[in-house]
N, C-alpha and C positions, 0 to 999 in steps of 0.2 A: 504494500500500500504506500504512495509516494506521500508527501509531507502536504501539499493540496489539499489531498483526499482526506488523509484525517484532520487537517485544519477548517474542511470543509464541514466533517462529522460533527467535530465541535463546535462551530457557529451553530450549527443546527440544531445540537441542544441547549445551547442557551438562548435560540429562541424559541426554542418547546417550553423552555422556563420559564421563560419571560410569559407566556401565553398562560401557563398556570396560574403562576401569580395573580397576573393582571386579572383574569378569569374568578380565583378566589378572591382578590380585594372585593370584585362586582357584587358577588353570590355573597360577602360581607355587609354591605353598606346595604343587599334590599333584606336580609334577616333582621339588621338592626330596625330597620322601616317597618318591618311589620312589626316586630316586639311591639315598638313603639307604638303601633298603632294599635294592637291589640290592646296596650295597657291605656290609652286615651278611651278607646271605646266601652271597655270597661266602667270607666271614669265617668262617662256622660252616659251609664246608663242601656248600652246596646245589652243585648241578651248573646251570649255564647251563640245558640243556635242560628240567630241574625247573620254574626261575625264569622260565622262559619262558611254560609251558604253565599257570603259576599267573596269571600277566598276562595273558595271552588267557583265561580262562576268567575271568575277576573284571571284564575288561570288556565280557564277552559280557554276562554274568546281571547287568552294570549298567545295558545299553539298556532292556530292558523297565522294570524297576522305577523308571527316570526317567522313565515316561511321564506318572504322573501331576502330576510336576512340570510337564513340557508343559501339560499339561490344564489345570491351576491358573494359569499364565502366559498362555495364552487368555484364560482366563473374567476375570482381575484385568488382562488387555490394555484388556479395551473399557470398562474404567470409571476405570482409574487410569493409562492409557495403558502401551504398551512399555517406554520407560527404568527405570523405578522397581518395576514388575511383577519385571522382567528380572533388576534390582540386588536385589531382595529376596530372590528364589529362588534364585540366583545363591550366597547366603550363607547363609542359615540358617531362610526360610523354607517352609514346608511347606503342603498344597491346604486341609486344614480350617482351620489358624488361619487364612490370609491372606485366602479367602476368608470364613469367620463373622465377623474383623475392620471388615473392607470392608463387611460388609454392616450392620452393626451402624450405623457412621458415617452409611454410604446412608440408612439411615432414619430420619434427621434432619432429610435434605434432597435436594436434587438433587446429584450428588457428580459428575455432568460440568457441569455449567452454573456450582455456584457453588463458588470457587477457594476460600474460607474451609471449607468441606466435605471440599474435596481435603485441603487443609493436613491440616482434620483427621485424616483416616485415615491418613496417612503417618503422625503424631505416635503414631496411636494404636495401630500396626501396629509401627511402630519403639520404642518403650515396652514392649507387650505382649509381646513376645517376647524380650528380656531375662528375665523371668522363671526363663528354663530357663535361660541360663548363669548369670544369679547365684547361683540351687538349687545347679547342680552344683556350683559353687566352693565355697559352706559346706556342702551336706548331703550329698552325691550320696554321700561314702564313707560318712556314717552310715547313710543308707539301704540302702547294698549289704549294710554289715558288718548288720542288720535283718534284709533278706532271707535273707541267707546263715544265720547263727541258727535262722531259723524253718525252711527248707528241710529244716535236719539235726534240729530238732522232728518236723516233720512235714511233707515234701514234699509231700504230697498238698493237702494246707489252703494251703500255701505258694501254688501253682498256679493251686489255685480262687481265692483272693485277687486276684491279679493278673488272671487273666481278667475276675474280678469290676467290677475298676475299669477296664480297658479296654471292657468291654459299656458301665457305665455313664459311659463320656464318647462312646462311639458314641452312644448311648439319648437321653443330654442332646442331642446334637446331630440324631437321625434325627427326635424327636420334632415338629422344626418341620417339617420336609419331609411329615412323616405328618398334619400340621395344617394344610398347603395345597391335599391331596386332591390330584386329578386328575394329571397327568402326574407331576409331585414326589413323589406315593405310589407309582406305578406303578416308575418309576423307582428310587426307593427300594427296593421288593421286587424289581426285578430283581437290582438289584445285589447284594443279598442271598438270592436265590434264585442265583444264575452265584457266589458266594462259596460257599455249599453243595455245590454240584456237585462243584468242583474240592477242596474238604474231605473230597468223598465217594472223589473218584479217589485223592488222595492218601494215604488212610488204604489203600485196600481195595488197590492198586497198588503202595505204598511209593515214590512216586516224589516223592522229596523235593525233586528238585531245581527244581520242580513251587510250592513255595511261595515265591519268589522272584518267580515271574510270576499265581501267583496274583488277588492283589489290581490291577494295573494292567488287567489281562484283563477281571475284574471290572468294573472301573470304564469299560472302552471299550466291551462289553459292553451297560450298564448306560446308555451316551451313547447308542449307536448304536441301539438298541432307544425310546430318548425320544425319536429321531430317527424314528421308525415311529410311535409313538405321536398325536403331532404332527400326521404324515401321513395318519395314520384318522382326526383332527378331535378328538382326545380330549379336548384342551389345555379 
């Protein structure tokens, strides 16, 4: 075994450790949240069996909606390997930044072969995503006490606004996928046709509990269907 190779082993587990770690701090910080809250609820009064049936229902409608964190720790496994995938999501990563991040980096260079590349998207994945807690530390109350103002203006405009700006960073982002054609397009309007669907059931059925698994459905949907697509030659 050349000096590489095992220098190579060793990075590898100390970032399997590092991924530990970070992993046990997480599964730390939400056991102390619940203590804490179970011993509030206590306080004011809930009944054990209440406290109960709120715990199993909040980790029920929490499987699905981490699917797509799954998804995201796949796709960011085979390019920036398991530890560092795993330690991102783990914390405060999410499937569109980490992957558009990655990918941006990738196409500067070969991001498995050359280690300077690697470096890069770490740096540039761990940078970028600061962004949103530094905002909320100095503006995030400005912005609510904004929102909230405009709301009691005019609710309705309030609304549209906000849709407005979430379509347009979907739009920013679908529009490269719509510019690769072939399966990337396809895929794209699945997803966005299986998003409509369940928008349709949920209005006309009122089964709200319904947009929770929404979007992850979507998105497996949306895989699984690019997985057919593939298989017809379409690619």
């Amino acid at each position: 075994m050349t000096t590489e190779q095992i220098w190579s082993i060793k990075n590898g587990a100390y970032l399997y450790i590092m991924g530990i770690v970070v992993a046990i701090f997480v599964l730390a910080q939400s056991l102390i949240f619940l203590t804490r809250a179970w011993k509030r609820g206590k306080e004011i009064g809930l009944s054990t069996d209440k406290m109960k049936s709120a715990a199993v229902s909040s980790a029920t409608f929490s499987i699905v909606p981490s699917i797509p964190i799954v998804l995201s720790l796949l796709t960011l496994a085979a390019t920036l390997g398991v530890p560092y995938a795993w330690t991102r999501l783990t914390v405060i990563g999410s499937m569109i930044y980490e992957v558009t991040a990655a990918e941006a980096v990738a196409s500067a260079g070969n991001i498995s072969g050359d280690l300077s590349v690697f470096s890069a998207a770490m740096w540039v994945m761990a940078i970028g995503i600061l962004i949103g807690p530094i905002f909320n530390i100095f503006f995030l109350k400005k912005y609510q006490g904004a929102i909230k103002k405009l709301r009691e203006k005019n609710t309705a405009w309030a609304e549209v606004l906000i849709a407005a700006l979430f379509m347009g960073m979907i739009a920013a982002l679908g529009s490269k996928e719509m510019a690769k054609g072939g399966v990337a397009l396809l895929t794209l309007f699945s997803g966005a046709l299986l998003m409509g669907v369940f928008g349709l059931i949920i209005n006309l059925t009122r089964a709200k509990w319904l947009e929770n698994f929404a979007l992850p459905l979507s998105m497996i949907g949306a895989i699984a269907l690019s997985v057919l697509y593939v298989s017809l030659g379409m690619a």
